[in-house]
N, C-alpha and C positions, 0 to 999 in steps of 0.2 A: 504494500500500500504506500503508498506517495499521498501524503498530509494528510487532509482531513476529509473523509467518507461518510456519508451519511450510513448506517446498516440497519436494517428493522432485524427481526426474527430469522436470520438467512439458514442455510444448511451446506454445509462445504465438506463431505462424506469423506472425501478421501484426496490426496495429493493437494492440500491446499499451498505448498510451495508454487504451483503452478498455473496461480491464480495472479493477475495485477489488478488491482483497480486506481484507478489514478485522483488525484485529487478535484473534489465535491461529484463521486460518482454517489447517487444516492440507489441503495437494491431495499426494496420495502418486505412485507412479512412474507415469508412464504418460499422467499425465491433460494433456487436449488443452483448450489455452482461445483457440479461433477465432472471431473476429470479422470481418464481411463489409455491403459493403456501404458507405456515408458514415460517415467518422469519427463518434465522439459519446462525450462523457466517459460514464461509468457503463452501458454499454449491457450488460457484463457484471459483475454485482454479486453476490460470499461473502461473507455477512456473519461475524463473531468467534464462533466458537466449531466452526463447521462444518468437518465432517472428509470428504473428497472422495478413496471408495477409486480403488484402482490402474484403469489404463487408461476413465475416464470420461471422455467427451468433451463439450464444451459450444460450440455450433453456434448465436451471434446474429447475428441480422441488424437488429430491431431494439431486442430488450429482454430480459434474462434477468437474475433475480433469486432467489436462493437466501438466506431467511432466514435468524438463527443461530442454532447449535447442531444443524443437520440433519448426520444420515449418511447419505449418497449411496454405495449400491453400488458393488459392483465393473463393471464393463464396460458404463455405464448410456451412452445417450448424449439427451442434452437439448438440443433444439433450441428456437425460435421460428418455424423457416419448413417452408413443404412447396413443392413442386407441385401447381397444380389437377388436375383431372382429369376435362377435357371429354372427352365420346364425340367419337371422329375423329381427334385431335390427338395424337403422338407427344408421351413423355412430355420430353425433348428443346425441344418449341416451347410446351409448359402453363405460363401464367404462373404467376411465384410469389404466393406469399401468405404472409403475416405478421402476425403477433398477440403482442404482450409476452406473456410465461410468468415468473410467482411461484412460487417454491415456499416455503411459511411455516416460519413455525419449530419445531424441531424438537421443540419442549415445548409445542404446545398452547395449550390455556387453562389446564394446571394451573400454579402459580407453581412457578419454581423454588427451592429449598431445598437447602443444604447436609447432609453427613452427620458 
């Protein structure tokens, strides 16, 4: 963590080394930050200013990245990985697969401006 984070109720199960939240990221009650898989610094990155409503849950494996200033719904859940899903093969034996997920900031191209 980098300064000052707002945190309600959160859940961080396991590898919370692998977690960054950066400073005034605010995660309200509820919300899940699961990391799986080989350790690795930054695999789960909120950037300062993003606000993360109640019961969202955030599901890497090898890369998840949330720009700043986004609001993230209530009951949202964000991953990086799935199961394949060959014909024949219970979903049980489908290897996984994985792809880093960005998601930018939550102002665009417009510049931000005070009021």
């Amino acid at each position: 963590m980098s300064g000052y984070a707002w945190l309600g109720k959160i859940s961080i199960p396991r590898q919370w080394s692998d977690v960054s939240l950066e400073k005034s990221a605010a995660l309200d009650d509820g919300v899940v930050l699961l990391c799986s898989g080989r350790p690795q610094k930054n695999k789960l990155v909120i950037r300062g200013g993003t606000y993360v409503n109640r019961y969202t849950m955030f599901d890497a494996h090898e890369r998840i990245e949330v720009g700043s200033y986004c609001m993230i719904g209530p009951h949202c859940y964000v991953t990086d990985s799935d199961h394949s899903m060959e014909a024949g093969l219970i979903v049980g034996k489908q290897p996984m697969r994985s792809k880093a997920v960005s998601i930018g900031d939550g102002y665009g191209l417009a510049p931000v401006s005070s009021f």
